[in-house]
N, C-alpha and C positions, 0 to 999 in steps of 0.2 A: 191504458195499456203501456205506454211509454215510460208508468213510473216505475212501473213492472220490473222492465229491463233495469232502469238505472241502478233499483235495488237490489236488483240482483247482481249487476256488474260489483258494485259498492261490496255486496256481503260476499263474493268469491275472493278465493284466497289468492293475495300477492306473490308473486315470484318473487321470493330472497335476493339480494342483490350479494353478488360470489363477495366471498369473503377469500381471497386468493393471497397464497403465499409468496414472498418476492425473495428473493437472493442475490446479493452483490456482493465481488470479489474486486478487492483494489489488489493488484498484485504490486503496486511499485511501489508499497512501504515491507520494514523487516520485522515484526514478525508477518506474512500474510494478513490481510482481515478479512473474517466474512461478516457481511452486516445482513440479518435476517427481517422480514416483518411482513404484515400484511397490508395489503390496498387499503384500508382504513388509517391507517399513520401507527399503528398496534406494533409493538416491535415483537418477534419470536422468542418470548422467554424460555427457554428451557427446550427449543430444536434441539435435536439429534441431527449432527454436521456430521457426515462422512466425508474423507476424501480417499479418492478411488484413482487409482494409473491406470496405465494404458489397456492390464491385464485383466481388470475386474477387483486388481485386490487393495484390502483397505492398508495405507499406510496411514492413516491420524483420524483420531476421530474424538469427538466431544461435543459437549452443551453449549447453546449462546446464554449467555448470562442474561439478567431482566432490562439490560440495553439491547438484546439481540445482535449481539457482538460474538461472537468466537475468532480466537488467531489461533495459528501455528505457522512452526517453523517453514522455512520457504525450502520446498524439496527440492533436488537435483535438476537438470532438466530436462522437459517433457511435456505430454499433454494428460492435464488429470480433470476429472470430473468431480466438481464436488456437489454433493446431495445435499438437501437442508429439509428435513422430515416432523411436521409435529401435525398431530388429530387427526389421521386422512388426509393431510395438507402436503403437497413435494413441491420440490423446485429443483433443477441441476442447472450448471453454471460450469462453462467448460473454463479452465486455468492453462495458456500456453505459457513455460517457463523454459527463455530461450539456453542455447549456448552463451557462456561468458565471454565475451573477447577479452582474450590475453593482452596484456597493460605491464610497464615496466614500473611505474611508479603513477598513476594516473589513474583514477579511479570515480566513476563515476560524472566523468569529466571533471573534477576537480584534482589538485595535485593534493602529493601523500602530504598532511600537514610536517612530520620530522623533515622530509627533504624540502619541503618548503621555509622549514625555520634555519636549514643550513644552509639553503642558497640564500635568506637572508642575512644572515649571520657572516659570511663571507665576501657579502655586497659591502655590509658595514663596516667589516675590518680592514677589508682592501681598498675603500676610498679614503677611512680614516688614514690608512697607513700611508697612500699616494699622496694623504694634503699635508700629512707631516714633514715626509722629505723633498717635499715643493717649499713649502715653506722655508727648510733650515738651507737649502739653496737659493735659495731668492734671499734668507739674509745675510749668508756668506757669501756673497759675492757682489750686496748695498754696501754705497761707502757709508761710514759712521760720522755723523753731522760734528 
């Protein structure tokens, strides 16, 4: 009777293991990325990427390429939703994109490279210039052997 059951357990059919779709948004590179794929390592060729604002409505949208890759540009700021769609497959992935802080020359915490080559550029000239006229004072006023 026991072999009954085993073969019976043996010939009923297996529950499918989810083949589910993932979504990742790196926001702190320029253009955006979204990197798409499934729980198997399978990447999303060919998703339909929406991105959607606050109001429901679409500002960009397109394909992930056969790396399941899709960019765009990085919008204004705000909180957008983006969609990532393929076979009956979804995923959403919310994008907070702050306020800018206002910066004089400093950007990203680094300085603007042009004013960083002129505050070099004037370190240069002005010590070269200060050890020139040290010098020709220092030999205008050595006695001559």
């Amino acid at each position: 009777m026991w072999c009954v059951v085993v073969l019976a357990a043996a010939a009923a059919p297996q529950s499918a293991a989810a083949h589910d779709l993932k979504a990742d948004v790196n926001p702190a590179v320029e253009p955006i990325r979204v990197e798409a794929g499934y729980d198997d390592g399978m990447p999303a060729d060919g998703a339909r990427v929406s991105v959607l604002d606050a109001q429901g409505s679409t500002i960009a949208a397109g394909s992930c390429d056969a790396r399941g890759i899709w960019q765009f540009g990085k919008p204004g700021p705000g909180r957008y939703r983006i969609v990532v769609e393929q076979a009956g497959h979804r995923d959403e992935v919310i994008l907070d994109v702050p306020e800018a802080a206002p910066s004089m020359a400093m950007g990203r915490g680094r300085l603007d490279k042009n004013l960083g080559l002129a505050i070099g550029l004037a370190i240069l000239l002005g010590g070269t210039g200060t050890f020139v006229i040290f010098r020709r004072r220092v030999a205008a006023g050595s006695p001559t052997p």
